[in-house]
C-alpha positions as CSV (number, residue, x, y, z in Angstrom):
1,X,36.9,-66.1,-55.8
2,X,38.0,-62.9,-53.8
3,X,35.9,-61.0,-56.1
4,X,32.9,-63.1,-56.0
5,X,32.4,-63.4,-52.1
6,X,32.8,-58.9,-52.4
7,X,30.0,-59.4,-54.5
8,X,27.9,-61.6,-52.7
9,X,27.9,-59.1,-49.5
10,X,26.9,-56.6,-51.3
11,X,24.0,-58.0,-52.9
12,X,22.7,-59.4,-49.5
13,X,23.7,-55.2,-47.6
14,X,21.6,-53.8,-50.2
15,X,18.6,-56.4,-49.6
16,X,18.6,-55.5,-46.5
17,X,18.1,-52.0,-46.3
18,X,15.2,-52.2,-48.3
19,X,13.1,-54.0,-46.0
20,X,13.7,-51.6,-43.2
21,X,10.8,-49.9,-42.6
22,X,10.2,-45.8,-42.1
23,X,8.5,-45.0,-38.7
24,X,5.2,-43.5,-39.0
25,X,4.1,-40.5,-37.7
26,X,1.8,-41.0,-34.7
27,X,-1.2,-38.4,-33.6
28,X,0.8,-37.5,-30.5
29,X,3.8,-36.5,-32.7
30,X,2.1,-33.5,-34.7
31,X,2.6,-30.2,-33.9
32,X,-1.2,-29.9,-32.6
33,X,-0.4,-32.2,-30.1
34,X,2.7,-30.6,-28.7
35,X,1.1,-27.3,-28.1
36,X,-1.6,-28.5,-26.7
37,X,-1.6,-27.7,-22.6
38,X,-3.6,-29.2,-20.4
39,X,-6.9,-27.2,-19.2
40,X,-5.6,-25.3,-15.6
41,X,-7.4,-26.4,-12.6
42,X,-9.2,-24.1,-10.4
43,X,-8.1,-23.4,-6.9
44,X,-9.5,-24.7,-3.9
45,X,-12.1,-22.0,-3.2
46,X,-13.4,-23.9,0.5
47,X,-10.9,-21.8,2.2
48,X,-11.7,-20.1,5.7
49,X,-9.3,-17.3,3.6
50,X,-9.7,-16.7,0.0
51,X,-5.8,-16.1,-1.6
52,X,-4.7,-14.4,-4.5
53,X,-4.9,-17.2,-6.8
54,X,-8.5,-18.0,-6.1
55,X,-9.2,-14.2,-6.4
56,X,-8.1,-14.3,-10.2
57,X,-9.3,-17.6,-10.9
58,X,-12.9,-16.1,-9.8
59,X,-12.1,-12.9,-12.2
60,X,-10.8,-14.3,-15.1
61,X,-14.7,-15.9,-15.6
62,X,-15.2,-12.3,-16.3
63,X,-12.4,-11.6,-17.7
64,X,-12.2,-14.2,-20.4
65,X,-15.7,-12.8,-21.8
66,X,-14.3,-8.8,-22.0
67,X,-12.3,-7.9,-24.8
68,X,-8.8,-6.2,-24.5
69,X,-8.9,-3.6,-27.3
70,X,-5.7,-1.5,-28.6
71,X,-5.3,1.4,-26.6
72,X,-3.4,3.2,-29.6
73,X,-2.7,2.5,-33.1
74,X,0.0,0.1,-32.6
75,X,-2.7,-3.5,-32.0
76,X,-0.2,-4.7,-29.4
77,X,-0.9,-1.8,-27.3
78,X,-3.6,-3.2,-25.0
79,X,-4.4,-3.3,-21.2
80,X,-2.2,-5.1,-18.8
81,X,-3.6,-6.2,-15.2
82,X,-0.5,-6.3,-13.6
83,X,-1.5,-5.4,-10.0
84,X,-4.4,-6.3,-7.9
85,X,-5.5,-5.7,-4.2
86,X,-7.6,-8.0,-1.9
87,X,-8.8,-6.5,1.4
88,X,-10.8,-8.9,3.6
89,X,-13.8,-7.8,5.9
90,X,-16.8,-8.6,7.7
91,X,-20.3,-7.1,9.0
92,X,-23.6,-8.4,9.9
93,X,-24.3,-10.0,6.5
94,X,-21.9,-11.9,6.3
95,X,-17.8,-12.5,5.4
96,X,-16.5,-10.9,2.2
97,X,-13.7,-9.8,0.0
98,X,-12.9,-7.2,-1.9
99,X,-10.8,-7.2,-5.1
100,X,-9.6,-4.2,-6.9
101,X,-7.8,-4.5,-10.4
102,X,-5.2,-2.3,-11.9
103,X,-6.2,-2.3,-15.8
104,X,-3.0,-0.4,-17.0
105,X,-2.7,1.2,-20.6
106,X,0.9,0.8,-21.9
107,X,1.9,4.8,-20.5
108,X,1.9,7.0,-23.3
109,X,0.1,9.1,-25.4
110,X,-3.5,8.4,-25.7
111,X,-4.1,5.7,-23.7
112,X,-6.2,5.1,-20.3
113,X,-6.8,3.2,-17.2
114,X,-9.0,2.1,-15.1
115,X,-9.7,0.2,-11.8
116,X,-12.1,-3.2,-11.7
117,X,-13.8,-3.8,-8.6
118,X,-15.1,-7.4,-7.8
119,X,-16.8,-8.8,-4.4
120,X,-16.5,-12.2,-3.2
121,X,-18.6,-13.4,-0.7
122,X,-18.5,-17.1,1.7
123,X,-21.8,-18.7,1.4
124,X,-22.5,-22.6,1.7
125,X,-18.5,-23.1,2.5
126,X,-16.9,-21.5,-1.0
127,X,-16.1,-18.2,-1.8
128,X,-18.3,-16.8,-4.7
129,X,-18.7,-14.1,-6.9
130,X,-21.2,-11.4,-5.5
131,X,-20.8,-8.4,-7.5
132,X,-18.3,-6.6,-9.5
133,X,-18.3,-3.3,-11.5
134,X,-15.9,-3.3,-14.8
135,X,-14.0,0.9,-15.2
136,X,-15.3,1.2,-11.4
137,X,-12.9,4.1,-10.8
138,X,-9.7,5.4,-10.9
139,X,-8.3,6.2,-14.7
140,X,-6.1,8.5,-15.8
141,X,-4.0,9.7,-18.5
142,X,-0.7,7.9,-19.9
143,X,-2.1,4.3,-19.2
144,X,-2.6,5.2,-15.5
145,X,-4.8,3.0,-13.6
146,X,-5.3,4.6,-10.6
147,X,-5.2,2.6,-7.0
148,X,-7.0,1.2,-4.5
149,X,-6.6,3.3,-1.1
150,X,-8.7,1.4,1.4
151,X,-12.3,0.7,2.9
152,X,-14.2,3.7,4.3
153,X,-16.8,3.7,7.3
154,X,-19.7,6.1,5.8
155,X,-22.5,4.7,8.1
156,X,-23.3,2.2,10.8
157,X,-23.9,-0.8,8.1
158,X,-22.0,1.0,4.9
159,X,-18.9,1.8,3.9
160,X,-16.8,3.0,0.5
161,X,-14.4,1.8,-1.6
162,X,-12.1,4.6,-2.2
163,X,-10.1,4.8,-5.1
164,X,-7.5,7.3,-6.0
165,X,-6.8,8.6,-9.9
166,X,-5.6,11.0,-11.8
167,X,-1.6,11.9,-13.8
168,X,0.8,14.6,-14.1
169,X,1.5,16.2,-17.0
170,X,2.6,20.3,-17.0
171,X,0.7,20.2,-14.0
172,X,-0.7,17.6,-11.1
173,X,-4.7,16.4,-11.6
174,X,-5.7,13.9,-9.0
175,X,-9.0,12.6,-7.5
176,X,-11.0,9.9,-5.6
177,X,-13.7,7.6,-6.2
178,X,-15.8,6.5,-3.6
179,X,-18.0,3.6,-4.2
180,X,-20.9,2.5,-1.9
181,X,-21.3,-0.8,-0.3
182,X,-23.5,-2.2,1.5
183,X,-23.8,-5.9,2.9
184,X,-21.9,-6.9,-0.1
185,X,-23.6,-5.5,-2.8
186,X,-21.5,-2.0,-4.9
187,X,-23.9,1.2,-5.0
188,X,-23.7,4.3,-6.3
189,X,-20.2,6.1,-6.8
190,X,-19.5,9.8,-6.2
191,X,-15.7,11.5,-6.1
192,X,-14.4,14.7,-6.3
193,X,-10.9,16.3,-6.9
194,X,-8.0,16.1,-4.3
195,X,-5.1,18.3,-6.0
196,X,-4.7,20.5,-9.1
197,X,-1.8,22.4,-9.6
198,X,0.2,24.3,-12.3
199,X,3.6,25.7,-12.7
200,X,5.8,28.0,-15.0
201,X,9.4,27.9,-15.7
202,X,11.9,25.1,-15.3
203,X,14.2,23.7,-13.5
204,X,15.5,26.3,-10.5
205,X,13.4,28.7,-12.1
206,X,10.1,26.4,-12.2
207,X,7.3,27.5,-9.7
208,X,3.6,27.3,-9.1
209,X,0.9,29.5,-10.0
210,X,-1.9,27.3,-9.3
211,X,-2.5,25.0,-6.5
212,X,-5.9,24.0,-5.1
213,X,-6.1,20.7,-2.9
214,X,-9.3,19.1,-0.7
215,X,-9.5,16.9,1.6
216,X,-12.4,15.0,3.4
217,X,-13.6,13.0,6.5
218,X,-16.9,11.4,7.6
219,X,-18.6,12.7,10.8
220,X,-21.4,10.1,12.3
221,X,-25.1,11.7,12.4
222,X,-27.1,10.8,16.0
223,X,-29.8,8.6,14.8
224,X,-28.8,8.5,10.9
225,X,-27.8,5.1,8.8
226,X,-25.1,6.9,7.2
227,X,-22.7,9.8,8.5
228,X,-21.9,13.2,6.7
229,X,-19.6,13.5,4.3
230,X,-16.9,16.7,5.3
231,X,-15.3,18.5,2.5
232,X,-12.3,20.9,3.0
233,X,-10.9,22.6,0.8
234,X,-7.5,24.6,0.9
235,X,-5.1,27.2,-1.7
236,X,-1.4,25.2,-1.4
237,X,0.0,28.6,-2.4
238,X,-0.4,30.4,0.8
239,X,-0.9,28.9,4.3
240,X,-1.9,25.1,3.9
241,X,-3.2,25.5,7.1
242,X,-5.9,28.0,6.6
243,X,-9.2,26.3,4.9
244,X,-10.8,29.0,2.0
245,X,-13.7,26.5,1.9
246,X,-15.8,23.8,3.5
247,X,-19.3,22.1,3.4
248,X,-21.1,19.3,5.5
249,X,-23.1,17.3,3.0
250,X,-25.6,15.2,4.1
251,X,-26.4,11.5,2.4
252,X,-29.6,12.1,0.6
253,X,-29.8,9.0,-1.8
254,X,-26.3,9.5,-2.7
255,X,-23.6,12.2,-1.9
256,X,-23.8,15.3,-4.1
257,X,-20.4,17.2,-3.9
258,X,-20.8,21.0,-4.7
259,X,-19.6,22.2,-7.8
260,X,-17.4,24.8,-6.2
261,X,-15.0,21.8,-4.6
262,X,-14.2,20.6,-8.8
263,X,-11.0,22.0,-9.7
264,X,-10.1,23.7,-13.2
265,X,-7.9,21.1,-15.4
């Protein structure tokens, strides 16, 4: 009877189990559905201010349509824009900002930089895109971007966006772009060098046998729209205080800088 009953449990375990059912798979359980991330939403760009975030947000519309090529044989080598600067100003056109890019190479070998330049502009309460010029200036060798130094007066309504470039290697090249702008819209770009150097020897024993370096200014013209442009240029191996060159040049659809101020790389 014992046996029978250990029998009859069995039978009725095993039934059972059968009729359980196995839980299906839904659409929100496949792996398309866990990666999926929700579409980011743009910052509020009705600000009296524009901030960082709205900056790249406004960017990345161009950015998302550029491709991002190897800068060396090894495909993962491609440009990183790691550091940015936003300057805010004003004149009679209106209120604007400007956005300068770091496009960085991965620092070796081959590989370049570049700075991208980008004005935003307040008009019916939002902050806009109103120009923008992709490889503005800047650059260099080893991945080197160049930076963003800072807005310069260069007439009663202009002024220039000057950006510094340039690497070291056995020896210093380095250089600044200027790039015109005027009521919010980017003009025409001029730049010359600002140091070149070149040693022999190392350590103790290392020492220079080239040096050049110029600098520059802006001087305001009576009665002109735009000032003069002052170049000065000096030999960093003797007296640094002692100029062995220098020319006024006028603004005459553009700044044309002498050959004589370029520097030997």
């Amino acid at each position: 009877m014992k046996k029978l009953y250990c029998i009859i449990l069995a039978i009725a375990f095993f039934s059972c189990k059968g009729k359980v059912k196995v839980p299906v798979k839904t659409a929100d359980s496949s792996p398309v559905a866990i990666q999926a991330k929700p579409k980011a939403q743009a910052p509020p760009l009705n600000n009296d201010s524009l901030n960082l975030n709205g900056a790249t947000w406004l960017a990345h519309t161009v950015y998302d349509t550029v491709a991002n090529q190897p800068q060396t044989d090894d495909p993962a080598d491609t440009i990183t824009r790691d550091d940015v600067s936003l300057k805010y100003y004003e004149d009679i056109s209106g209120k604007y900002y400007v956005y300068v890019v770091e496009n960085r190479g991965p620092m070796y070998g081959v590989s370049t930089g570049w700075c991208d330049v980008f004005i935003f502009k307040r008009a019916d309460g939002t902050w806009t895109l109103n120009d923008m010029r992709l490889k503005a200036g800047g650059g260099g060798m080893y991945g080197n971007p160049g930076t963003f130094e800072k807005l310069e007066k260069t007439g009663t309504e202009c002024q220039a966006i000057v950006i510094s470039g340039g690497q070291s290697h056995m020896g210093s090249n380095y250089n600044l772009t200027l790039i015109e702008l005027t009521k919010g819209k980017l003009g025409k770009t001029f730049g010359f060098s600002t140091r070149h150097d070149y040693g022999e020897g190392a350590g103790d024993d290392y020492k220079l046998t080239v040096c050049d370096e110029n600098e520059y200014h802006f001087e305001q013209v009576p009665g002109k729209a735009h000032y003069d442009l002052i170049l000065e240029r000096f030999n960093c191996l003797g007296d640094p205080s002692v100029k062995t060159d220098s020319a006024i040049i006028p603004y005459k659809d553009g700044y044309k800088i002498p050959e004589r101020f370029s520097f030997d790389e």
